[in-house]
mmCIF file of the N, C-alpha and C atoms, coordinates in Angstrom:
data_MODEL
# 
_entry.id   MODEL 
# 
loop_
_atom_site.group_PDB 
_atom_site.id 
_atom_site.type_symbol 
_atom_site.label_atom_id 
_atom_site.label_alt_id 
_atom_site.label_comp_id 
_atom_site.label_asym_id 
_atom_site.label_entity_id 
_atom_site.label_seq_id 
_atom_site.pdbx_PDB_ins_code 
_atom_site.Cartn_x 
_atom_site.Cartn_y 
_atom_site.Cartn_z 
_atom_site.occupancy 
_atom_site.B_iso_or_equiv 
_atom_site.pdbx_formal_charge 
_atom_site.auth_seq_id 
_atom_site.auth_comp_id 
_atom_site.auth_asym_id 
_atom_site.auth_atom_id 
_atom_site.pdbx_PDB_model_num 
ATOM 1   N N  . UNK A 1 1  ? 100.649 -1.907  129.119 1.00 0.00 ? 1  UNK A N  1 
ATOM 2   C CA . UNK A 1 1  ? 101.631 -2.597  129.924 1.00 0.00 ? 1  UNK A CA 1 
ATOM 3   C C  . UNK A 1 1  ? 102.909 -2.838  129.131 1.00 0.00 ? 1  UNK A C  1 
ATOM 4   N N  . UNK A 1 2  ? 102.885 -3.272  128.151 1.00 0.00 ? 2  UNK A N  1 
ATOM 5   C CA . UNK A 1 2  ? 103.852 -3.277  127.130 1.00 0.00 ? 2  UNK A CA 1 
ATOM 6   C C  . UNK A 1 2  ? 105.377 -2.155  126.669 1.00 0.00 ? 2  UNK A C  1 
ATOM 7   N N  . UNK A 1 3  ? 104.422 -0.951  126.916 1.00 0.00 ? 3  UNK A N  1 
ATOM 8   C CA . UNK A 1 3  ? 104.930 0.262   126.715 1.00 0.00 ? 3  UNK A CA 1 
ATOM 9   C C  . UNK A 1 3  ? 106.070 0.388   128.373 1.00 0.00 ? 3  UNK A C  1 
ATOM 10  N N  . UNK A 1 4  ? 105.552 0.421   129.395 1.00 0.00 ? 4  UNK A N  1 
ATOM 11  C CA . UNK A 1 4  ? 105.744 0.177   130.494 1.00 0.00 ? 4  UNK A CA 1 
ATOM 12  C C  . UNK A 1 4  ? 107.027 -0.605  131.015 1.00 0.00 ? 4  UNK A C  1 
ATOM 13  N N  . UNK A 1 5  ? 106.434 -2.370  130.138 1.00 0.00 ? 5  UNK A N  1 
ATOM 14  C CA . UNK A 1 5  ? 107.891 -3.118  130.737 1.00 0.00 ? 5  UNK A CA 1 
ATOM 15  C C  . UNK A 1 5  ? 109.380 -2.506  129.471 1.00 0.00 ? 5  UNK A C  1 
ATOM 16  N N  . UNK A 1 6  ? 108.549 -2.188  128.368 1.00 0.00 ? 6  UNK A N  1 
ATOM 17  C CA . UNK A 1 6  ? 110.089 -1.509  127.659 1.00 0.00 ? 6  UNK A CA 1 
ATOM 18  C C  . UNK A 1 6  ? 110.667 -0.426  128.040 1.00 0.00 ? 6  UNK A C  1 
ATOM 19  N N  . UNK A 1 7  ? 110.143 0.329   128.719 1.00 0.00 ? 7  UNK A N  1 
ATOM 20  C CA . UNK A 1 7  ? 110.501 1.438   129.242 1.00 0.00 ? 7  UNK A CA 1 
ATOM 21  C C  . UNK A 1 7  ? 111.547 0.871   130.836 1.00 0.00 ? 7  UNK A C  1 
ATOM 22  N N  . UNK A 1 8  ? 110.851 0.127   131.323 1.00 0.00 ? 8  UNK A N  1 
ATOM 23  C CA . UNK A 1 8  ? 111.407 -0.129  132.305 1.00 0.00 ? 8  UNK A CA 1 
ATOM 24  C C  . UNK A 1 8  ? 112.596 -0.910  132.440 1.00 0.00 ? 8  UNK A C  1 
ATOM 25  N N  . UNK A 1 9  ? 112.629 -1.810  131.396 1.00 0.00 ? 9  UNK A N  1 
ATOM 26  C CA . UNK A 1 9  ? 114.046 -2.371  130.718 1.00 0.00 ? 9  UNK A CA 1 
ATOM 27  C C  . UNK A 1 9  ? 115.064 -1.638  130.103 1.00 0.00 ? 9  UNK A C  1 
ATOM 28  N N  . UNK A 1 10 ? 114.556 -0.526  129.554 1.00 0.00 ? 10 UNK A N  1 
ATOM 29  C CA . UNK A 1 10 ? 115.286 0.561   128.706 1.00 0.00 ? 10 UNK A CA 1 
ATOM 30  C C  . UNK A 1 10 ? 116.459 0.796   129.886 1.00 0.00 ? 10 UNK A C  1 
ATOM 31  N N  . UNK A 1 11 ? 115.401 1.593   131.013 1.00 0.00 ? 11 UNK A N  1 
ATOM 32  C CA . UNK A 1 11 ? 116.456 2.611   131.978 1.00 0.00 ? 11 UNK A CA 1 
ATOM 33  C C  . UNK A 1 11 ? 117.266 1.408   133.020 1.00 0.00 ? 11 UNK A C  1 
ATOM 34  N N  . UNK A 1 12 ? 116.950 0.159   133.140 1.00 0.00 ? 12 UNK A N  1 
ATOM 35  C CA . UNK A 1 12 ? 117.401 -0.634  134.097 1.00 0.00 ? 12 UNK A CA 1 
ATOM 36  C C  . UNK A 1 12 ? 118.630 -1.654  133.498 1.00 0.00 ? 12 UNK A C  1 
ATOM 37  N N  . UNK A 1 13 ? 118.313 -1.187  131.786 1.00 0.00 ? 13 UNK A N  1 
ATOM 38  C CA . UNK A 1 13 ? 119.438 -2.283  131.477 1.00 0.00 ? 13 UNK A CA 1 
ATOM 39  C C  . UNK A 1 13 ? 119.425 -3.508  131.420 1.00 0.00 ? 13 UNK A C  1 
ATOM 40  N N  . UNK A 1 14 ? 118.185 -3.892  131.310 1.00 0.00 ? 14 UNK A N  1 
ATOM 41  C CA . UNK A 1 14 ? 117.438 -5.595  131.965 1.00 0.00 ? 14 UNK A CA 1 
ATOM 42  C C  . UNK A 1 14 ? 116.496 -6.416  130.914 1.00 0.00 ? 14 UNK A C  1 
ATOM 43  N N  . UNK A 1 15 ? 116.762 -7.123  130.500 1.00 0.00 ? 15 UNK A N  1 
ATOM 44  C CA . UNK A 1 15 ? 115.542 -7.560  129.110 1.00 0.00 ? 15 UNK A CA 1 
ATOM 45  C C  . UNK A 1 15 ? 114.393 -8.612  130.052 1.00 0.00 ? 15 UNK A C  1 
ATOM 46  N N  . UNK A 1 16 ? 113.777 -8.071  129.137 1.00 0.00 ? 16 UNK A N  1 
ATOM 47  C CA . UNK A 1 16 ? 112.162 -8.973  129.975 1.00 0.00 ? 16 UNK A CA 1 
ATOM 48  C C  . UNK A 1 16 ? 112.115 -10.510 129.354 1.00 0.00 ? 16 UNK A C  1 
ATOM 49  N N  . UNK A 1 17 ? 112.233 -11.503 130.484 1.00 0.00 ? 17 UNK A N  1 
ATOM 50  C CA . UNK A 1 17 ? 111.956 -12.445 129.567 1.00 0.00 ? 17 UNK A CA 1 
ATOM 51  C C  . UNK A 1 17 ? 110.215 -13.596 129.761 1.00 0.00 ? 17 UNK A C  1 
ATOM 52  N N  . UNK A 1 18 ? 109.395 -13.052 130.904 1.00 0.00 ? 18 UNK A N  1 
ATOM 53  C CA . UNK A 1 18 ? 108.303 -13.813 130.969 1.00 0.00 ? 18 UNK A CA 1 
ATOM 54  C C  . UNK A 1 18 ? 107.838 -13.255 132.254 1.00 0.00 ? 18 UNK A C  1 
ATOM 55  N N  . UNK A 1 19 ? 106.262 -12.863 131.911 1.00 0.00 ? 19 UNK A N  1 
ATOM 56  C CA . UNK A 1 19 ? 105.774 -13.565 133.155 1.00 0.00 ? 19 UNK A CA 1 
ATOM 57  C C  . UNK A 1 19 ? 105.369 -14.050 133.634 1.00 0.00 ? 19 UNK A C  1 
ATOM 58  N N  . UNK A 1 20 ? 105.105 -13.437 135.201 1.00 0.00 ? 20 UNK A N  1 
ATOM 59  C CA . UNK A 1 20 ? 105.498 -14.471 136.294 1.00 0.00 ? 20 UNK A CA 1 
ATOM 60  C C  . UNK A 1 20 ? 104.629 -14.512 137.406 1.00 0.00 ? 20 UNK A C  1 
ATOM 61  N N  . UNK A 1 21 ? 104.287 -15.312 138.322 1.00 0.00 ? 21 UNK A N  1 
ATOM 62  C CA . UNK A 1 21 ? 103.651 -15.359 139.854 1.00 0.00 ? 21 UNK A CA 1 
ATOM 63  C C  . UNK A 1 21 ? 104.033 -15.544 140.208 1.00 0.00 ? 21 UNK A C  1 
ATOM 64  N N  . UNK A 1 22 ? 104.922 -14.921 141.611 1.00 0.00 ? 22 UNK A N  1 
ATOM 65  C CA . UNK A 1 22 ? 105.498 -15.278 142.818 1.00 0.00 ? 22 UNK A CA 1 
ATOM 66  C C  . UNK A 1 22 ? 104.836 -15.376 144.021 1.00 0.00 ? 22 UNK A C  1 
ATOM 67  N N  . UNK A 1 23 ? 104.450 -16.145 144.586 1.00 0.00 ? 23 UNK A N  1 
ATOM 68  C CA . UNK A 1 23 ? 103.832 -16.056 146.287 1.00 0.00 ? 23 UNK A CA 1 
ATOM 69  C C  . UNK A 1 23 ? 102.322 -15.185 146.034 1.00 0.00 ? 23 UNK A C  1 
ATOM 70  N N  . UNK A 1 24 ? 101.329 -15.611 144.835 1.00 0.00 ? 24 UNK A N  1 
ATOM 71  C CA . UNK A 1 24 ? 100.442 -14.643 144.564 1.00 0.00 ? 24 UNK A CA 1 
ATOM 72  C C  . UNK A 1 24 ? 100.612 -12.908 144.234 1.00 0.00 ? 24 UNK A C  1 
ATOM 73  N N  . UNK A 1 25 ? 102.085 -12.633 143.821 1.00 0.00 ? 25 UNK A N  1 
ATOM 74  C CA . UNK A 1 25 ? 102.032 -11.305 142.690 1.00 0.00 ? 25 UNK A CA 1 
ATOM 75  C C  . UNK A 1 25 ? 102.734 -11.787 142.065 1.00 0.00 ? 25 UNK A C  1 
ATOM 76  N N  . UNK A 1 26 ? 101.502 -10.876 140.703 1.00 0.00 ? 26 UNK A N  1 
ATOM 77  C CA . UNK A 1 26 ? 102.376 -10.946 139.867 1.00 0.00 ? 26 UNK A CA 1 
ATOM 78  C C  . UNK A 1 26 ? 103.235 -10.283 139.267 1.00 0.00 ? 26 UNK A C  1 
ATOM 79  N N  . UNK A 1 27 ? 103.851 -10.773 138.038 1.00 0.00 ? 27 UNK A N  1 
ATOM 80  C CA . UNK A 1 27 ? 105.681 -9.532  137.992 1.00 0.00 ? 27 UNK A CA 1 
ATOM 81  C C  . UNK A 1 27 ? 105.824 -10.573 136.866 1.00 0.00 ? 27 UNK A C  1 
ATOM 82  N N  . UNK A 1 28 ? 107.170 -9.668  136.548 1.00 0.00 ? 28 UNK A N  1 
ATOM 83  C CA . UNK A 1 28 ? 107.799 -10.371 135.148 1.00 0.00 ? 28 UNK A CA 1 
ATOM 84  C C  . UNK A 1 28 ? 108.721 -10.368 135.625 1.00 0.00 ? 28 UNK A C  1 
ATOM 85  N N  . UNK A 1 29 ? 109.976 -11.590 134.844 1.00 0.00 ? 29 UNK A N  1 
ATOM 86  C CA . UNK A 1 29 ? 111.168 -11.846 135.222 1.00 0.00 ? 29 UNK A CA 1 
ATOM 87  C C  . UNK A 1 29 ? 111.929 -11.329 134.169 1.00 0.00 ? 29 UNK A C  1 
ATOM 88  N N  . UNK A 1 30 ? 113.323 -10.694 134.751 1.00 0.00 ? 30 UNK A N  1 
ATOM 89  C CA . UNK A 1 30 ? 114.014 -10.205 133.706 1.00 0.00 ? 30 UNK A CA 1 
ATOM 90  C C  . UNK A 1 30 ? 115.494 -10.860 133.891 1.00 0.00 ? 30 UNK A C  1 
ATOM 91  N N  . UNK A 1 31 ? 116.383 -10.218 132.842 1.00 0.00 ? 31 UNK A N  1 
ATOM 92  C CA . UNK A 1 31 ? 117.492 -11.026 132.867 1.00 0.00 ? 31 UNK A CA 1 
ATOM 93  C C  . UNK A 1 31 ? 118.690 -9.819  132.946 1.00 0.00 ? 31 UNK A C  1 
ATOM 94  N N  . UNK A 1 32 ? 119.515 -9.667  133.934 1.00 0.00 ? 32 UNK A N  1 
ATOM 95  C CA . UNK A 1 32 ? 120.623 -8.518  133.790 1.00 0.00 ? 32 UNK A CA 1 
ATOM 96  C C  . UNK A 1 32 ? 121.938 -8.908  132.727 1.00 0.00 ? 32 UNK A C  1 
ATOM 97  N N  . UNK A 1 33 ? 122.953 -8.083  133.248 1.00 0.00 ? 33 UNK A N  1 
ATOM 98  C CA . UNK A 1 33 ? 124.114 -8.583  131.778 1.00 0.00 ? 33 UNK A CA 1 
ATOM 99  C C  . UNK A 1 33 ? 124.572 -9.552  132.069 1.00 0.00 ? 33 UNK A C  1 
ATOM 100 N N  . UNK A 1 34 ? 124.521 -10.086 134.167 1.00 0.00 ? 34 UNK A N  1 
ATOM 101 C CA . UNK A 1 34 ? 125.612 -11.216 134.341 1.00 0.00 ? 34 UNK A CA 1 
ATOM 102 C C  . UNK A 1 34 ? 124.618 -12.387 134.138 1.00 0.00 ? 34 UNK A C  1 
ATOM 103 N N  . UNK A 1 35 ? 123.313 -12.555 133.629 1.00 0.00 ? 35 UNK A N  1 
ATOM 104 C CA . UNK A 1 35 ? 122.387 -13.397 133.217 1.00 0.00 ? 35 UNK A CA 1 
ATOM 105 C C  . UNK A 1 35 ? 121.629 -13.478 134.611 1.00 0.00 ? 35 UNK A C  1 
ATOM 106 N N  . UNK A 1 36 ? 121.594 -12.744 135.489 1.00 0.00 ? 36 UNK A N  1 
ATOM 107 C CA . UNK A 1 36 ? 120.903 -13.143 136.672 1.00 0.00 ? 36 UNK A CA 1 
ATOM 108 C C  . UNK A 1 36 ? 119.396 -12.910 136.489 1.00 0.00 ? 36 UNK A C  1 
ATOM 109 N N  . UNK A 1 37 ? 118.717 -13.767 137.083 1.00 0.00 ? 37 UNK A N  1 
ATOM 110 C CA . UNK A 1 37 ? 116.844 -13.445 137.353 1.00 0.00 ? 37 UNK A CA 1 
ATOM 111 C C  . UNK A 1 37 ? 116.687 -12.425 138.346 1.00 0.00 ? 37 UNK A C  1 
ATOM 112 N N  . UNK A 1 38 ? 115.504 -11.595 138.081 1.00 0.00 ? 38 UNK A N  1 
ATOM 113 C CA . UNK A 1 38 ? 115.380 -10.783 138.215 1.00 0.00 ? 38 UNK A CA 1 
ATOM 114 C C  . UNK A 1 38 ? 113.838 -10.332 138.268 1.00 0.00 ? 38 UNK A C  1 
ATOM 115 N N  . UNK A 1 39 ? 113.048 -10.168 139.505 1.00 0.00 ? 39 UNK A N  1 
ATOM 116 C CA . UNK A 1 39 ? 111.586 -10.412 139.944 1.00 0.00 ? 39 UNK A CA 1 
ATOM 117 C C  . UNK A 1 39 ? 111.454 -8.860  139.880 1.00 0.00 ? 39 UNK A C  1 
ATOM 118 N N  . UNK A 1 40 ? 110.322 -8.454  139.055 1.00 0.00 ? 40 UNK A N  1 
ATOM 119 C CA . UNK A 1 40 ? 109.671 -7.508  139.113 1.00 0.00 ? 40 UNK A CA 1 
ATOM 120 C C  . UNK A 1 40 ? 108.413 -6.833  139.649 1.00 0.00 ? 40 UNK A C  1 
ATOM 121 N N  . UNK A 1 41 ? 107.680 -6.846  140.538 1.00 0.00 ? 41 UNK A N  1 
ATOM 122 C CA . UNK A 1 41 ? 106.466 -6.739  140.314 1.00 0.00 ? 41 UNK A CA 1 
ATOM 123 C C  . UNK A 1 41 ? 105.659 -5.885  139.306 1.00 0.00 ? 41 UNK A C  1 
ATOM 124 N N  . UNK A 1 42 ? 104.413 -6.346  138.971 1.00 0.00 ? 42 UNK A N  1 
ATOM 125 C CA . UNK A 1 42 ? 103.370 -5.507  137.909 1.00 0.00 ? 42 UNK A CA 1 
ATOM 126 C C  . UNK A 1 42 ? 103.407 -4.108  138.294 1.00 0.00 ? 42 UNK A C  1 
ATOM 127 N N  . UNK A 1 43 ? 102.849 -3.726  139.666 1.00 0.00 ? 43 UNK A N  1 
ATOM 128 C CA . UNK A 1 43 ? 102.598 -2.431  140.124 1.00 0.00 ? 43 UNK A CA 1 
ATOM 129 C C  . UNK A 1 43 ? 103.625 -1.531  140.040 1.00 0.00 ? 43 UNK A C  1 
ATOM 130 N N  . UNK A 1 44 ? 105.113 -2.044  140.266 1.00 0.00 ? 44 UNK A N  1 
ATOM 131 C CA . UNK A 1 44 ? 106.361 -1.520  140.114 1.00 0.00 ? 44 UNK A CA 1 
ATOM 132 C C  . UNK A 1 44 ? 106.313 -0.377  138.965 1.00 0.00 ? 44 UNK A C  1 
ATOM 133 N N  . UNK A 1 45 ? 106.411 -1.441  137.916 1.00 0.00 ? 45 UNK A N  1 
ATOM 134 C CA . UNK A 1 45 ? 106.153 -1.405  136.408 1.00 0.00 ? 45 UNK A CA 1 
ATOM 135 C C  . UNK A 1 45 ? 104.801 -0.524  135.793 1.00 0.00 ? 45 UNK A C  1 
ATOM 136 N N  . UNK A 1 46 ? 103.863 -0.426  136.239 1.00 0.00 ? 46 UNK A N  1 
ATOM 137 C CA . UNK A 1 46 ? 102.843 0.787   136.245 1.00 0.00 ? 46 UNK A CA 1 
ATOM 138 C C  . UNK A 1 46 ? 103.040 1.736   136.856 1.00 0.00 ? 46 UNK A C  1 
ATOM 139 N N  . UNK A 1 47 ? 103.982 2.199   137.730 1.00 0.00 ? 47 UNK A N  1 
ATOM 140 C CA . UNK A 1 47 ? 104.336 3.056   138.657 1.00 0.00 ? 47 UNK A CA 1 
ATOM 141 C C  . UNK A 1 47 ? 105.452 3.665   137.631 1.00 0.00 ? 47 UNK A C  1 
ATOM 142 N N  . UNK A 1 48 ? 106.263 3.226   137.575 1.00 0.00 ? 48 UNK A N  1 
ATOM 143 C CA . UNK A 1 48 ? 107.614 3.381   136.616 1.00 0.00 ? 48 UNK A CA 1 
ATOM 144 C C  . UNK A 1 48 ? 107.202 4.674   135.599 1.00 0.00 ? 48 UNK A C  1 
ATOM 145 N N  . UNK A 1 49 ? 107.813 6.234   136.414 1.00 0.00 ? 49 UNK A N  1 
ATOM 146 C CA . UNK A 1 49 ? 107.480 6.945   135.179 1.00 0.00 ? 49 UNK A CA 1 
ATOM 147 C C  . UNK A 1 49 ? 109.063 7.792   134.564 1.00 0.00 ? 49 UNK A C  1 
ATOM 148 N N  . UNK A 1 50 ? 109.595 7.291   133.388 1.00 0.00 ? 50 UNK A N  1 
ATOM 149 C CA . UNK A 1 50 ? 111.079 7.480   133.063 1.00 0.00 ? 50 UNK A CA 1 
ATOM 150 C C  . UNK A 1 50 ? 110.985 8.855   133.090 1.00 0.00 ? 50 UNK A C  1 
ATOM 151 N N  . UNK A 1 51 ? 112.295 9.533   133.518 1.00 0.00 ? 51 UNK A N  1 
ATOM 152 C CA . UNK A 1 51 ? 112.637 11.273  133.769 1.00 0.00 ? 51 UNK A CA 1 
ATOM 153 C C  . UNK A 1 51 ? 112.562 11.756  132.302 1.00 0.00 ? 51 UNK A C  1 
ATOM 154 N N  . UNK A 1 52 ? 112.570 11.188  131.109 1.00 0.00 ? 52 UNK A N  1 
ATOM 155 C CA . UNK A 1 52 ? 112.152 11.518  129.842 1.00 0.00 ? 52 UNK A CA 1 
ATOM 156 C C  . UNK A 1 52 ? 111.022 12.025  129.982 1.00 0.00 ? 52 UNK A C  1 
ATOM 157 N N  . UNK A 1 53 ? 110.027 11.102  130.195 1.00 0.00 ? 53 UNK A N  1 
ATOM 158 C CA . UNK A 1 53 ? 108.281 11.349  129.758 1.00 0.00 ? 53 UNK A CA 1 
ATOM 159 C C  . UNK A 1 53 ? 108.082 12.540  130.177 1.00 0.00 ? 53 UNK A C  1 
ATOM 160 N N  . UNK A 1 54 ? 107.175 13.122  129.254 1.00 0.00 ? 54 UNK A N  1 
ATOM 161 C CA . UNK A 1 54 ? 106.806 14.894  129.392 1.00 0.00 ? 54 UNK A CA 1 
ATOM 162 C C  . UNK A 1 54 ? 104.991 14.707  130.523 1.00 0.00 ? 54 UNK A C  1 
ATOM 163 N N  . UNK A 1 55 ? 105.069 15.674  131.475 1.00 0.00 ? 55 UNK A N  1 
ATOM 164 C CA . UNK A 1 55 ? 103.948 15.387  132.584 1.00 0.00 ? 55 UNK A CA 1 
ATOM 165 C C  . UNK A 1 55 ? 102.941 16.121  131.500 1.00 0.00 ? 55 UNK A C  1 
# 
């Protein structure tokens, strides 16, 4: 999972700062450049495969 939310911060530009439960999912919250929150879900983030990674 780890590998995952850095990757997913990498291409989005977004630093991870905790997570989180919203309304029963869960997700991590991130922070953009204008400092805004920013709800992720988990599954998102396991799904997330960057146009780098070799299949």
């Amino acid at each position: 999972m780890a590998e995952q939310l850095n990757q997913y911060a990498r291409v989005h530009e977004i630093v991870p700062v905790e997570s989180w439960r919203k309304d029963g999912v869960e997700g991590w919250l991130f922070r953009d450049r204008e400092n805004q929150t920013i709800f992720v879900e988990s599954s998102k983030l396991l799904g997330h495969q960057p146009a780098f990674e070799a299949s």
